[in-house]
Backbone as ProteinMPNN parsed JSONL, in Angstrom:
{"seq_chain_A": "XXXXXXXXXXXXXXXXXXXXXXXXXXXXXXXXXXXXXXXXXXXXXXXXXXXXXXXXXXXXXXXXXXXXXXXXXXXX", "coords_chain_A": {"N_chain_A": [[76.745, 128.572, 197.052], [79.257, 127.939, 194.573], [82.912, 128.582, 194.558], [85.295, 130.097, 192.277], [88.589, 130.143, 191.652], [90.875, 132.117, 190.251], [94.436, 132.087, 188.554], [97.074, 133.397, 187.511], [96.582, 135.699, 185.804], [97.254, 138.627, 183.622], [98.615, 141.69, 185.064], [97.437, 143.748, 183.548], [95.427, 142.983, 182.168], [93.903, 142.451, 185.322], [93.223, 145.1, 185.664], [92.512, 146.251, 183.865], [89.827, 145.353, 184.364], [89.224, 145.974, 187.112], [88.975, 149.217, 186.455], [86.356, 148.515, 184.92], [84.757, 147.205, 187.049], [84.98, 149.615, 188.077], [83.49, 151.927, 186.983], [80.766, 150.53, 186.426], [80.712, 150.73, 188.865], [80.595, 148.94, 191.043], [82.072, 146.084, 192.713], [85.493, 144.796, 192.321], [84.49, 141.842, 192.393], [82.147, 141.5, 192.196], [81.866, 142.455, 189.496], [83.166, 140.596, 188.474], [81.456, 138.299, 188.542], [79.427, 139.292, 187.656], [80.334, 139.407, 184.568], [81.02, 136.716, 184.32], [78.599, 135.418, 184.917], [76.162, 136.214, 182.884], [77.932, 135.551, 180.491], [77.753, 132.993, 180.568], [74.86, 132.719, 180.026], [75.055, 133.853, 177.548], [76.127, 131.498, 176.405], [74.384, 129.49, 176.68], [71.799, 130.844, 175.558], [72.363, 130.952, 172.566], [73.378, 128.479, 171.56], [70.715, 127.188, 171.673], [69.453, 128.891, 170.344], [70.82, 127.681, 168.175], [69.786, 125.168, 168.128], [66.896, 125.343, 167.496], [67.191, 126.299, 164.811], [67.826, 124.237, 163.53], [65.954, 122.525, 163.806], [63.918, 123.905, 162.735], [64.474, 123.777, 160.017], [64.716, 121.301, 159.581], [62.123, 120.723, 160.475], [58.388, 119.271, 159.526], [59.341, 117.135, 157.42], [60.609, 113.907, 156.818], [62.417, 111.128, 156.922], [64.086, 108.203, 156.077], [64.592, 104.555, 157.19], [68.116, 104.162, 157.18], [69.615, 101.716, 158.156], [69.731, 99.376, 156.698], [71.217, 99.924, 154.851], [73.596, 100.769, 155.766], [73.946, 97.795, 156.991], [74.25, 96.495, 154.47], [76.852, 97.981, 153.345], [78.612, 97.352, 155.853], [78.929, 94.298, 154.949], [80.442, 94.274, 152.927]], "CA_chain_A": [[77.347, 128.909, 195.776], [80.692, 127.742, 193.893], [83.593, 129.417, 194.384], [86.298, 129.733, 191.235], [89.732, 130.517, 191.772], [91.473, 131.758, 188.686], [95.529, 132.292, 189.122], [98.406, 133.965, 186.691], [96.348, 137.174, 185.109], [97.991, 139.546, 183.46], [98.456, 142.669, 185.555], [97.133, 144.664, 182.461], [93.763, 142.324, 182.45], [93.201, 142.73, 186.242], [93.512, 146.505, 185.679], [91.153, 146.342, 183.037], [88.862, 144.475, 185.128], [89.062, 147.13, 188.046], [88.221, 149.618, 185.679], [85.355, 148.266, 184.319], [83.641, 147.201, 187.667], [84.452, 151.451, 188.971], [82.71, 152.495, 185.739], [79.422, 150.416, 186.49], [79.771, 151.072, 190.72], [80.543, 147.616, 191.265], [83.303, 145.469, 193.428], [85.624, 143.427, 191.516], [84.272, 140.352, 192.854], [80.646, 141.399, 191.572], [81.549, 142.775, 187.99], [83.49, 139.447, 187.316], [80.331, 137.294, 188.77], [78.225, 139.652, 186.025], [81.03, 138.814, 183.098], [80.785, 134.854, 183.895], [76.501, 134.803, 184.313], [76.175, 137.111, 181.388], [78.803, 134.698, 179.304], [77.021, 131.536, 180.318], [73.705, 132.875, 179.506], [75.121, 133.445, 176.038], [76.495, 130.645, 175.462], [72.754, 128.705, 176.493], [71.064, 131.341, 174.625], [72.915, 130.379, 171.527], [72.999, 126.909, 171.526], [69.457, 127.366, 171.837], [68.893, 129.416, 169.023], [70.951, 126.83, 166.885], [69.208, 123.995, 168.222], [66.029, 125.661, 166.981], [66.903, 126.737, 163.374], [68.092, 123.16, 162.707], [64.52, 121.864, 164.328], [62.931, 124.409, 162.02], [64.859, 123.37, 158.946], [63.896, 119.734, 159.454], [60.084, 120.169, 160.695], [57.63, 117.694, 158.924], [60.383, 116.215, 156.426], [60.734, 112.226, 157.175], [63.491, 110.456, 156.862], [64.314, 107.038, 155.695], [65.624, 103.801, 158.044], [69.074, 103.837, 157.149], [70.127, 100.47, 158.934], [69.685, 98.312, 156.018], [72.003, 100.384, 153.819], [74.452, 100.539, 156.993], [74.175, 96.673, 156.907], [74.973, 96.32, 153.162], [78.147, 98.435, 154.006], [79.299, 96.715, 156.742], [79.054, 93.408, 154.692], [81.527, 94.267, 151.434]], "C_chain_A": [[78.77, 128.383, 195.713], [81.473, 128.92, 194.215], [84.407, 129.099, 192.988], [87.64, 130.709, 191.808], [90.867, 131.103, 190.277], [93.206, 132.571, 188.986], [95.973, 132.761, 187.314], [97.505, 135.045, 185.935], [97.274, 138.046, 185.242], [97.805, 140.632, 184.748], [97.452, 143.946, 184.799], [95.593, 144.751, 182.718], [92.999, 142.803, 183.328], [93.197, 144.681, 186.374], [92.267, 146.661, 184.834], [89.495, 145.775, 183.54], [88.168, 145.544, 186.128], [88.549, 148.199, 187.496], [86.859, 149.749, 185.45], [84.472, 147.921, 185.553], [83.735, 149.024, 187.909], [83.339, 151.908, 187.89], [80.841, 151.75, 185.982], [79.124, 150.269, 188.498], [79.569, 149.605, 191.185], [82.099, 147.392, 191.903], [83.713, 144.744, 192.328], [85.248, 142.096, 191.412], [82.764, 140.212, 191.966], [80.684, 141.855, 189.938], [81.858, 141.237, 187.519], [82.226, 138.008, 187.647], [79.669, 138.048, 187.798], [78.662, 139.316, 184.612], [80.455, 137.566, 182.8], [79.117, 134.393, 183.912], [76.381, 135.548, 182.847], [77.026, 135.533, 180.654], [78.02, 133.254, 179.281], [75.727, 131.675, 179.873], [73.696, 133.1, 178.297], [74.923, 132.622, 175.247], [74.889, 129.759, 175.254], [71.992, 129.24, 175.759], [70.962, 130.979, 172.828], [72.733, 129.213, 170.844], [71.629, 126.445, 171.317], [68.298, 127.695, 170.561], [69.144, 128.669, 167.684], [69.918, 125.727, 166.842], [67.62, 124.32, 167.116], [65.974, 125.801, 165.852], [67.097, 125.443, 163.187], [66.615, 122.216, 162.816], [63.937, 122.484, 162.929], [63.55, 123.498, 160.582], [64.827, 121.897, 158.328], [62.642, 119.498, 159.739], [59.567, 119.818, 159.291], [58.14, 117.587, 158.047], [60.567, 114.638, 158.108], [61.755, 111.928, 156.44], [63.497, 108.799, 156.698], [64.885, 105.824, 156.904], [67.164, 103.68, 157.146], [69.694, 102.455, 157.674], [70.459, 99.858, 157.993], [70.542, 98.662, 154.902], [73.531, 100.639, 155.105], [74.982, 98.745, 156.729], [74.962, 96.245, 155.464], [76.053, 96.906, 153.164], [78.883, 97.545, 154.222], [79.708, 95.153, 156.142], [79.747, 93.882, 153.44], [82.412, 94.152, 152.247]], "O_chain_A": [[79.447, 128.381, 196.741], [80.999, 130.057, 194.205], [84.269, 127.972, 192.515], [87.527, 131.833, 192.299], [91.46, 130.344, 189.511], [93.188, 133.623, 189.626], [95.362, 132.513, 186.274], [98.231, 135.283, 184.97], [97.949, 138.355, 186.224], [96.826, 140.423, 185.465], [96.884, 144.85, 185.412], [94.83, 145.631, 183.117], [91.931, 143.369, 183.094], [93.156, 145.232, 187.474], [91.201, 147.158, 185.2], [88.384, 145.89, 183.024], [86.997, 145.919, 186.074], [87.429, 148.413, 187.963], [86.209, 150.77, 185.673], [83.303, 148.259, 185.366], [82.697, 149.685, 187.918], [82.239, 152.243, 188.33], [79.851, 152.432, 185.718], [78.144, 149.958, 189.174], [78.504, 149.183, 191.636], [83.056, 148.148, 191.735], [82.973, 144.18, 191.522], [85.6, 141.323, 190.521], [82.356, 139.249, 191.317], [79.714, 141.659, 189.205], [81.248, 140.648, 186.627], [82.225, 136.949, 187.019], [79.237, 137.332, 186.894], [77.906, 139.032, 183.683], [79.794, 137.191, 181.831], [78.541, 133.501, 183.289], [76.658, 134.969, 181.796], [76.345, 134.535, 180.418], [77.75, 132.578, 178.288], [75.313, 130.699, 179.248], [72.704, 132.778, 177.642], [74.28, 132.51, 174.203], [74.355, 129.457, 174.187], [71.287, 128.483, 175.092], [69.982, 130.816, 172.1], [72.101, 128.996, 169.81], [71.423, 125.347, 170.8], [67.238, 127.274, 170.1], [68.493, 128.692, 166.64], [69.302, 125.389, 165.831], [67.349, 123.607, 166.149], [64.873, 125.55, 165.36], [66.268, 125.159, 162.322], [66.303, 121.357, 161.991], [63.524, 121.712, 162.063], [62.896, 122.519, 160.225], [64.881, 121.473, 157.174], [62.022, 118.473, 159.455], [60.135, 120.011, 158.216], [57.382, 118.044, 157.191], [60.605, 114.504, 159.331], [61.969, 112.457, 155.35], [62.686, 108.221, 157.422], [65.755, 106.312, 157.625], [67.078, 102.815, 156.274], [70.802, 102.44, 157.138], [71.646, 99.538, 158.064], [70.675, 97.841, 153.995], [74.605, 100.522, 154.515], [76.12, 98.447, 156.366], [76.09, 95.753, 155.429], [76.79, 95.991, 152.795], [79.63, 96.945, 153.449], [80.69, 94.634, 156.674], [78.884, 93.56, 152.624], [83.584, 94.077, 151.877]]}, "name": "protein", "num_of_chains": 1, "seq": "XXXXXXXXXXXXXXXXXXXXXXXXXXXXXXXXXXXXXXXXXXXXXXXXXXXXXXXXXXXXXXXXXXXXXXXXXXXX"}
C-alpha cells in the first residue's frame, strides 16, 4: 500500500479528526483511511452516474459526419 503524507493542518481540523475516529472506535490513522476510500468511491460513483445519464440521453439518436462542415470552415 501507498503511503500519503499530508503536512500544515490546522490544529482545530486534527482535533476534529480525533474526535470523529473516538466516536466510531477507530485510530486516527484508520478513520482518515475510511474518509479518503469513502471520498474516492464517491467521486467514481458519480462520474459514473453522469457518464450514464448522458449515455441514456443519447441512446439510439445518430449523428451526422461533421468533417465536411469542419472542412468548409477551415477553408473561409
Amino acid at each position: 500500500m501507498r503511503q500519503v503524507l499530508v503536512r500544515n493542518l490546522h490544529a482545530k481540523v486534527v482535533s476534529k479528526l480525533k474526535l470523529r475516529a473516538r466516536q466510531h472506535r477507530r485510530s486516527l490513522q484508520e478513520e482518515l483511511r475510511e474518509i479518503l476510500e469513502h471520498a474516492a468511491k464517491q467521486n467514481t460513483a458519480a462520474a459514473r452516474a453522469s457518464v450514464d445519464q448522458v449515455r441514456k440521453m443519447f441512446a439510439g439518436r445518430t449523428f451526422h459526419d461533421s468533417s465536411e462542415l469542419i472542412r468548409r470552415d477551415r477553408a473561409r
